[in-house]
Structure formats: C-alpha cells, structure tokens
N, C-alpha and C positions, 0 to 999 in steps of 0.2 A: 448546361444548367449551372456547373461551379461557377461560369463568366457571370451569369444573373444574380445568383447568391452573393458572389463578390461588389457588384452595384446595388443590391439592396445593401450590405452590410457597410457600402461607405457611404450610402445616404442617410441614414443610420446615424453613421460615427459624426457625421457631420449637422445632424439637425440635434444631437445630443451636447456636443460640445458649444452650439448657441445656444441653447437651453441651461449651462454651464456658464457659459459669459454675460446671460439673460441676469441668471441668478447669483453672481457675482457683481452685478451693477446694482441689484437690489439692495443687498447687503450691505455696499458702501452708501446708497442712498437712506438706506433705514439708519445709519452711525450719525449722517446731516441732519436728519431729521430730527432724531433725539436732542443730540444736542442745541438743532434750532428752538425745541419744542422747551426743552430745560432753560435757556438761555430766556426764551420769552416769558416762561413762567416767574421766573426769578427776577425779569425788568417790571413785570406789573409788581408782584411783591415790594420791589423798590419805589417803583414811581406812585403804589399805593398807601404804603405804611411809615417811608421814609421822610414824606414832607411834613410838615406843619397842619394840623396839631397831631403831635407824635400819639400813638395808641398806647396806651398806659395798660399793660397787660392786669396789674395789680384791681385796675378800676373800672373795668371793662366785665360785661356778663359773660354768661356762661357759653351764649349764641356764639358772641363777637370771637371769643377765643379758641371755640370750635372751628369755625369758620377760619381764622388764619392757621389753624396747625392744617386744617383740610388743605387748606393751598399749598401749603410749605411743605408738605409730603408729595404733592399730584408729582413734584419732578422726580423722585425717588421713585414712583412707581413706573415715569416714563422710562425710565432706565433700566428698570428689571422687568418688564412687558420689550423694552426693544434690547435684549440680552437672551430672553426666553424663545422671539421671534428668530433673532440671529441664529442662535443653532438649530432651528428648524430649518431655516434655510440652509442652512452648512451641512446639515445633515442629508437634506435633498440633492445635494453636490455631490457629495461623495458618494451615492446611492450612482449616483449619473456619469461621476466619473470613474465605479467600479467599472461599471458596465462598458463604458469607452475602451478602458485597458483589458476586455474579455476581448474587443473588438481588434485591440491593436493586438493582441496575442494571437488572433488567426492570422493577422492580414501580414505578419513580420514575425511568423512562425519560425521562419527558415535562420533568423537574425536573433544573436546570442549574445548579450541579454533581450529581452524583449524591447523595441523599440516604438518612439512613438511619444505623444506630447504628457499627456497623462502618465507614464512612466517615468518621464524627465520627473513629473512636478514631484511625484512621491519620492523618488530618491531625494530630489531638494530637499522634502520637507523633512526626510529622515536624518539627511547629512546638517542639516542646521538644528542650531542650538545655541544659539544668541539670546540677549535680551530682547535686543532688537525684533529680532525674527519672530520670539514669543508673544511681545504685544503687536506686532502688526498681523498675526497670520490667524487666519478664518478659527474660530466664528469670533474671532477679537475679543479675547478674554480680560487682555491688557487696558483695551481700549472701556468697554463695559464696567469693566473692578473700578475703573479709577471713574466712569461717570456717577456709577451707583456709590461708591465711597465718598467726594465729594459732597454729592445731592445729602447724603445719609448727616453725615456730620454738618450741613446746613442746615438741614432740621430738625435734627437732636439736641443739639444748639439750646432756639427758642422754644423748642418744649420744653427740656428740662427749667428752664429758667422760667416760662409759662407755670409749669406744676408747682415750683416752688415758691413761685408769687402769691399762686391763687391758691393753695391749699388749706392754706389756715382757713379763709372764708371761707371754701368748701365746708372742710369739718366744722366752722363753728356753725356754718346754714343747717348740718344735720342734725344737730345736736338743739 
C-alpha cells in the first residue's frame, strides 16, 4: 500500500508541476498581449488623429472629445485588467506549488533540508534581492507599474490639455 501511495503522490507532483508550467506560459503570454493590445491601441490613435486635418480639441464637440479621451484611456485599463489577471494567476501558482513542496516533503523526508524543485525555487526567490530579480519575478510588478505608468501619463497628457481647452465653452454653454 505505501508502494501505491508513493505512485499516486508522484503522478500527482507531476501533473501539478505542468499545471505550474501551464500557468507560467500563460502569464508571459498575458504581458505580450497587453503590450500588443497597448501598442495597437496607441498606432490607431496615431494613425487616426495624427494625420491631416489635425483634430482641434478647442473646436471639436462634446461627442468628438469624449470619444478620444474614451480611446486614450482603453490602454491604461489594458494594463490594470492584465496586472489584476497576472496575480490571479501567480496566485494560482503558488496555491500549486505549495502543494508540490507538501509533496516533496514526504517523498525526501529522510533528506535535510527538504529537497526538490519547488524548494530550490523559494530559496532563490528568498535569497534574491536584485532590481533585476524584482521586475522580472511573478506576478511582474516591474513589468505592470511601468506599462500602467506609461499608458497613465499618455493620457493625462491629452486630457488635461482637452479640460483646459474646452472649459471655458463648457462654463460659458451652462451659463
């Protein structure tokens, strides 16, 4: 019976830890994404507003300049929707590779300290303490701050400068 417990527990460790590499390829595919998705949103913005005849924020309605701050925001929110997803999944990681190192703590019991891949990785990630190490390690904090920082001050930008154009129209429309 232990012989049997021991092949469940390492088919186990083994269909956990591709559910771990699953969810780690995710992760770096959701950081391509966004930035595809930012990057695309920001060439129609250009290839829309940039050419001839330029859009006169000052002279332009109420629609037309809702309508561009709506677009010039969509990439700021790509970025804080795939920042919020990321640590969902990081979170799911670690759920998966606690579990792993329960695993490797039976199966390398006898072996001081615990041994096993999941054990390697948290010592790494305890003993590092790099810049480096900080913007590239899950759930990419480095990576997120600087797409959502960015996007944020590209469209802070043209709206403040939108508000201050069309404001006085505003108020004098109310008035």
């Amino acid at each position: 019976m232990p012989q049997d417990a021991t092949i469940i527990r390492m088919e186990e460790y083994k269909s956990l830890r591709a559910e771990i590499l699953e969810r780690i390829r995710e992760a770096n595919t959701l950081i391509l994404t966004t930035a595809g998705g930012i990057g695309g949103a920001y060439a129609v913005l250009v290839s829309t507003f940039a050419r001839e005849p330029h859009l006169k924020f000052s002279q332009a309605n109420l629609f037309v300049n809702s309508c561009f701050l709506l677009i010039i925001w969509a990439p700021v929110l790509f970025a804080l929707l795939a920042a919020i997803k990321s640590r969902e999944i990081w979170y799911m990681v670690n759920q998966l590779a606690g579990y792993v190192r329960r695993i490797e703590e039976i199966e390398y019991a006898s072996v001081s300290p615990p041994s096993g891949w999941e054990h390697r990785m948290l010592t790494l990630r305890e003993e590092s303490k790099s810049l480096f190490r900080w913007f590239s390690r899950p759930p990419y904090p480095g990576i997120y701050g600087i797409m959502f920082g960015l996007t944020f001050v590209v469209a802070a930008v043209p709206t403040i400068h939108i508000i201050i154009l069309t404001a006085p129209k505003l108020i004098a429309h109310l008035y």
